[in-house]
C-alpha positions in Angstrom: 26.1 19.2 -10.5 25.7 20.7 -7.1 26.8 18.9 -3.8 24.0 19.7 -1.1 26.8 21.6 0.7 26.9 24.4 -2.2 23.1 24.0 -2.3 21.4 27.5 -0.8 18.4 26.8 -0.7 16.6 24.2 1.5 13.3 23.8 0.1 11.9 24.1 -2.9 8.4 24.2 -4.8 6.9 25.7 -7.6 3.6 24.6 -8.8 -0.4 25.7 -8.5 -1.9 26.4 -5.4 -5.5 25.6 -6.7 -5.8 21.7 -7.1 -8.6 19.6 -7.5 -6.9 16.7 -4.7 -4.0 18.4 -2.7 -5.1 22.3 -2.8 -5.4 22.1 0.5 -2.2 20.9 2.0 -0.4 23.5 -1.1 -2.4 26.7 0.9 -1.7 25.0 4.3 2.3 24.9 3.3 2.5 27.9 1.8 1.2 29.9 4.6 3.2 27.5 7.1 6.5 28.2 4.7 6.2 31.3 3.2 8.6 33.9 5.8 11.1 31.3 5.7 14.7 32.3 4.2 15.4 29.2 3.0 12.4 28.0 1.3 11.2 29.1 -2.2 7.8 28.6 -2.5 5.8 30.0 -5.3 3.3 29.3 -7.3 2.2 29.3 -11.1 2.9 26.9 -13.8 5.8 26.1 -15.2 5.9 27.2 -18.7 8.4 28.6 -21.0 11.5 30.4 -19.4 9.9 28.7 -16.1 11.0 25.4 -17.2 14.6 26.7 -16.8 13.8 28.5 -13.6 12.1 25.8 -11.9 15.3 23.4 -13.0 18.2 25.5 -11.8 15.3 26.2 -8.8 15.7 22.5 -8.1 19.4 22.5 -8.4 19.9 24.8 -5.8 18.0 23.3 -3.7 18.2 20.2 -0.7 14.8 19.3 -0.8 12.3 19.8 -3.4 8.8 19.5 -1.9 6.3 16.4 -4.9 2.8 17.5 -3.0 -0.5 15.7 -4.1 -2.4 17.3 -7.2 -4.9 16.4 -9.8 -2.4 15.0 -12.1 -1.0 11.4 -11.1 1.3 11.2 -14.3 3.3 14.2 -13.8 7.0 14.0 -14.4 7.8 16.5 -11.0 9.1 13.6 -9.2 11.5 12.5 -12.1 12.5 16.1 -12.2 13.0 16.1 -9.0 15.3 12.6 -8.9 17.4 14.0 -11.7 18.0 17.2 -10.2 19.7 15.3 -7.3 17.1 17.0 -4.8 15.5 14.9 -2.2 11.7 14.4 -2.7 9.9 15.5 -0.1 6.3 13.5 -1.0 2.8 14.5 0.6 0.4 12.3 -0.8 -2.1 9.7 -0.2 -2.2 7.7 -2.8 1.3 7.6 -4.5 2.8 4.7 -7.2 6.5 5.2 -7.2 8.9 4.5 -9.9 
């Protein structure tokens, strides 16, 4: 397990940029984020040899961005938690754990 001291990466996201509810904000961050070093933004799903990507993604990472989307009962968040990266939510309408 990482401390956030041997962490190298600050932010994190990997997801789809196309959305039915959050699409927006996802374009609006990436094009905010996207020629910073410390961010790894990118999009796709997560399928496959992605799952362990995205995983050790989130491990290296500080903060690991839980933006709004079309699907409410998505385990990102709880990936999120047990990675021991911070969630950084953006969402209107959010239930949590």
């Amino acid at each position: 397990m990482s401390t956030t001291h041997e962490r190298s990466t600050l932010l994190y996201f990997q997801g789809a940029i196309y959305r039915k509810d959050g699409g927006f904000i996802r374009q609006e961050l990436f094009y905010l984020l996207k020629d910073e070093k410390a961010v790894h933004f990118s999009f796709g799903s997560v399928q496959g040899d992605g799952i362990r990507k995205a995983t050790q993604g989130m491990h290296s990472s500080k903060f690991c961005l839980n933006i709004a989307g079309d699907t409410p009962s998505s385990n990102c968040l709880f990936d999120i938690i047990a990675s021991y990266c911070v969630p950084v939510i953006i969402s209107d309408n959010i239930e949590l754990p």
